[in-house]
C-alpha positions as CSV (number, residue, x, y, z in Angstrom):
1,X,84.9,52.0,147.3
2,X,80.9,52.3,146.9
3,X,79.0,52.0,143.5
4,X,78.6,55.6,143.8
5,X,82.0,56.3,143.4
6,X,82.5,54.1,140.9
7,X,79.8,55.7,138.9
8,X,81.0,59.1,139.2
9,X,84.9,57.7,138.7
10,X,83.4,56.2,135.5
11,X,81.5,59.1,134.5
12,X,84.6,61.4,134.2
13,X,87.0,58.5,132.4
14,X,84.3,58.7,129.8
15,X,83.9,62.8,129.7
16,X,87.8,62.6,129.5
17,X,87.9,60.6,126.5
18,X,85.5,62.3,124.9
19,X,87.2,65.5,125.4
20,X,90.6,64.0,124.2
21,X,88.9,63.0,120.7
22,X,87.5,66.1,120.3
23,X,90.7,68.1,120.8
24,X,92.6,65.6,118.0
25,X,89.8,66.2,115.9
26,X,90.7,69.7,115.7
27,X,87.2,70.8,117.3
28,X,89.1,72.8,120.1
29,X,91.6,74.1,117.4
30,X,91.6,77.7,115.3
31,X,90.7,75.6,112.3
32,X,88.6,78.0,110.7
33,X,91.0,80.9,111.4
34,X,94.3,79.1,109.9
35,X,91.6,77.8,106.8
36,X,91.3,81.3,105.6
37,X,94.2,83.1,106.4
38,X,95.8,80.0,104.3
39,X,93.2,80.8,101.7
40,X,94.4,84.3,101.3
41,X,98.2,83.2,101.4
42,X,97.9,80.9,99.0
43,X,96.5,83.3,96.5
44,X,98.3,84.1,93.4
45,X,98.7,88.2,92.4
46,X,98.3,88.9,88.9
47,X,99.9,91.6,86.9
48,X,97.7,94.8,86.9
49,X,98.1,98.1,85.0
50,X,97.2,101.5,86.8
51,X,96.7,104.6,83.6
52,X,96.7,108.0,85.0
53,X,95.3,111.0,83.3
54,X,96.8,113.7,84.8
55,X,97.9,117.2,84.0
56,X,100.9,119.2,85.9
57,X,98.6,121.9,86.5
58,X,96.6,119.9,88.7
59,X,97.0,120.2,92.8
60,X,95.1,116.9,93.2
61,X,97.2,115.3,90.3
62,X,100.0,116.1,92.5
63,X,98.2,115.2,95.6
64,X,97.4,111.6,94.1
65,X,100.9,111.5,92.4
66,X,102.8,110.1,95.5
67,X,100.2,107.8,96.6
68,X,100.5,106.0,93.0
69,X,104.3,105.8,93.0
70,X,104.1,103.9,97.0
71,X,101.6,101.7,95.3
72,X,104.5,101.0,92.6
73,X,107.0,100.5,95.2
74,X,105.1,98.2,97.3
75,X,103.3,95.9,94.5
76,X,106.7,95.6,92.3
77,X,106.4,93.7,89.4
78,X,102.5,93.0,89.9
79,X,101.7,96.6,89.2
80,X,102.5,98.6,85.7
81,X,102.2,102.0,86.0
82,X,101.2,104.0,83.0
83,X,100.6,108.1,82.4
84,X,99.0,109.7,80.0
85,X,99.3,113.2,79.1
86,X,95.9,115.5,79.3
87,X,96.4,118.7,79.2
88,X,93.3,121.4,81.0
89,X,92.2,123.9,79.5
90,X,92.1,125.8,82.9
91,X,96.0,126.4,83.7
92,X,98.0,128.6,81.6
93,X,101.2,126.8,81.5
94,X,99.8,123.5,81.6
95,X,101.4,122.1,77.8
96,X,104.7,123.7,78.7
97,X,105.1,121.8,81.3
98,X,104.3,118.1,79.4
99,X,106.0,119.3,76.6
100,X,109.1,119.5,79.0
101,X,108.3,115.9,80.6
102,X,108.0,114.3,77.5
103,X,111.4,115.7,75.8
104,X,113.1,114.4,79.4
105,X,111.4,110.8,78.9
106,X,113.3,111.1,75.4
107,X,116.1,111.2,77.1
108,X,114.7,108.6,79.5
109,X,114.3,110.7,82.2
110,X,110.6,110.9,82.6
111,X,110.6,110.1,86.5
112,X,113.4,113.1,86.8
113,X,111.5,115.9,85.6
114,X,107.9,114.8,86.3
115,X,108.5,114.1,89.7
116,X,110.3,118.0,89.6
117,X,107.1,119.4,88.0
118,X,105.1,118.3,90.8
119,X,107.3,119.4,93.7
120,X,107.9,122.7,92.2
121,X,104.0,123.0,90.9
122,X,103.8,126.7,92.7
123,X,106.6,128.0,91.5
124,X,106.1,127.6,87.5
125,X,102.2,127.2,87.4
126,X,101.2,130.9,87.7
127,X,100.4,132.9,84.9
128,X,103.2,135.6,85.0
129,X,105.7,133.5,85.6
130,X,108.0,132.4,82.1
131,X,107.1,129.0,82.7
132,X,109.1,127.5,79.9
133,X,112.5,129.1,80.8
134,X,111.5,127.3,84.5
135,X,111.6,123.7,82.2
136,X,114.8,124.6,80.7
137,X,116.4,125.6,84.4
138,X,115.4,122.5,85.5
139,X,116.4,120.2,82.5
140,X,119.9,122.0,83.5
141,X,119.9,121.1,86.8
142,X,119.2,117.0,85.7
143,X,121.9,117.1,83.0
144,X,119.9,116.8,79.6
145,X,121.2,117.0,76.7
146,X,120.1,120.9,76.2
147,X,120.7,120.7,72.4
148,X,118.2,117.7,72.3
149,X,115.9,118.6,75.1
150,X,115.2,122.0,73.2
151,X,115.0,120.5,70.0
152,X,112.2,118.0,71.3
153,X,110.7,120.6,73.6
154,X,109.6,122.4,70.8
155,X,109.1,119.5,68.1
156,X,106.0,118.6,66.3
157,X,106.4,114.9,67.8
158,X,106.0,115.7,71.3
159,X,103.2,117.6,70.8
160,X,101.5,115.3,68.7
161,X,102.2,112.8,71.4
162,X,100.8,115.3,74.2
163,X,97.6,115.6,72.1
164,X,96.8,112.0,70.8
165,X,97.1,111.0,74.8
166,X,94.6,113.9,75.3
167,X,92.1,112.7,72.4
168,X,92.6,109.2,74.2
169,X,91.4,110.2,77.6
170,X,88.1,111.8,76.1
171,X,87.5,109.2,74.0
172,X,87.3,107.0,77.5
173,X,85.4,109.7,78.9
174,X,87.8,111.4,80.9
175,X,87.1,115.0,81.8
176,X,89.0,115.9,85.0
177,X,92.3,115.0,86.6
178,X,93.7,112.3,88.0
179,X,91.3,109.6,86.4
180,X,92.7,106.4,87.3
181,X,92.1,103.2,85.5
182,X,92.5,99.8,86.5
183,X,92.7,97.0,84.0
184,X,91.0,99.6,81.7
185,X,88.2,100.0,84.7
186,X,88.1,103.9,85.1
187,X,87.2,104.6,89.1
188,X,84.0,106.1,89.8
189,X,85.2,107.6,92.8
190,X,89.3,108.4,93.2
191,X,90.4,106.8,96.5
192,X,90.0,108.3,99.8
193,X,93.0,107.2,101.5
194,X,96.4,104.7,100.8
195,X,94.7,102.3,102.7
196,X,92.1,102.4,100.1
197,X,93.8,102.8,97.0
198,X,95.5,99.5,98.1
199,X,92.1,97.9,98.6
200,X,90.9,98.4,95.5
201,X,94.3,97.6,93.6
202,X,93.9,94.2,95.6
203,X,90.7,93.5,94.2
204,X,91.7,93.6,91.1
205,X,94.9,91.8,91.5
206,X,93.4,88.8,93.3
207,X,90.2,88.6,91.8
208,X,89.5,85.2,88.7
């Protein structure tokens, strides 16, 4: 064998070693990648609280509604979901109808007939309809306690409760429905999408 070949057979033993140090030294590896997906793994949720202002009146209120309750479902235990009474001046049925979701959360039913005072939003939200015999259908149909759920319907309680959540929400400037808040961080802009709602939520869940 010639020096030549001996250089060149030299030259790639060395090339070879070199390569094999740099692969164990994780140069060749998806370091980088595994760092930060690791990162964001190893990150610890916190407990957030969403508030919503809303009023049963409201076709975005019920168009935000669902997207809030997914959110619920998905976060579990790292999300409290709060609602607040505020009634518009604009609708004409508007206290009726949280009169009649308070007296069912009396009862401990407040999922039952707000979730029912959404769905059926057209039906009991125009003017000429008797709007408060509506409630009292539907309180039927999710076997209240009628005796109780009229007596509450119509007690000074329940509407001082509907009102005092009312005075709240101006006091922290709220003027319109849904305004969301988030740690007691009213959004600026309600989000455009679930995709986005969960973005934000996630900022403030993982953030120091």
């Amino acid at each position: 064998m010639n020096k030549l070949s001996n250089q060149i057979i030299a030259f790639f033993v060395v090339v070879g070693i070199a390569v094999a140090a740099l692969y164990f030294s994780g140069v060749f590896t998806e370091n980088e990648g595994a760092s930060s997906e690791s990162e964001t793994t190893d990150r610890t949720a916190r407990t957030i609280e969403i508030l919503i202002y809303s009023d049963y009146s409201c076709p975005a209120c019920k168009m935000y509604d669902p997207l809030t309750q997914q959110i619920g479902r998905e976060y579990g235990d790292n999300v409290i979901l709060t609602h607040r009474h505020f009634v518009l001046g604009g609708f004409p049925h508007s206290e009726i109808a949280h009169r009649a979701v308070e007296a069912a959360k009396l009862q401990g039913r407040f999922y039952d007939m707000h979730d029912l005072a959404y769905e059926f939003q057209a039906d009991w939200s125009p003017a000429q309809v008797d709007a408060r015999q509506y409630f009292i259908d539907l309180a039927e149909q999710i076997d209240l306690d009628m005796e109780q759920f009229m007596t509450d319907f119509d007690s000074e309680e329940v509407a001082q409760t509907i009102e005092s959540h009312s005075q709240e929400g101006r006091r922290r400037t709220v003027s319109g429905t849904p305004s969301i808040f988030i740690d007691g961080h009213k959004l600026r802009q309600l989000p455009q999408s679930y995709e986005q709602y969960k973005s934000i939520v996630e900022l403030y869940m993982y953030r120091d």
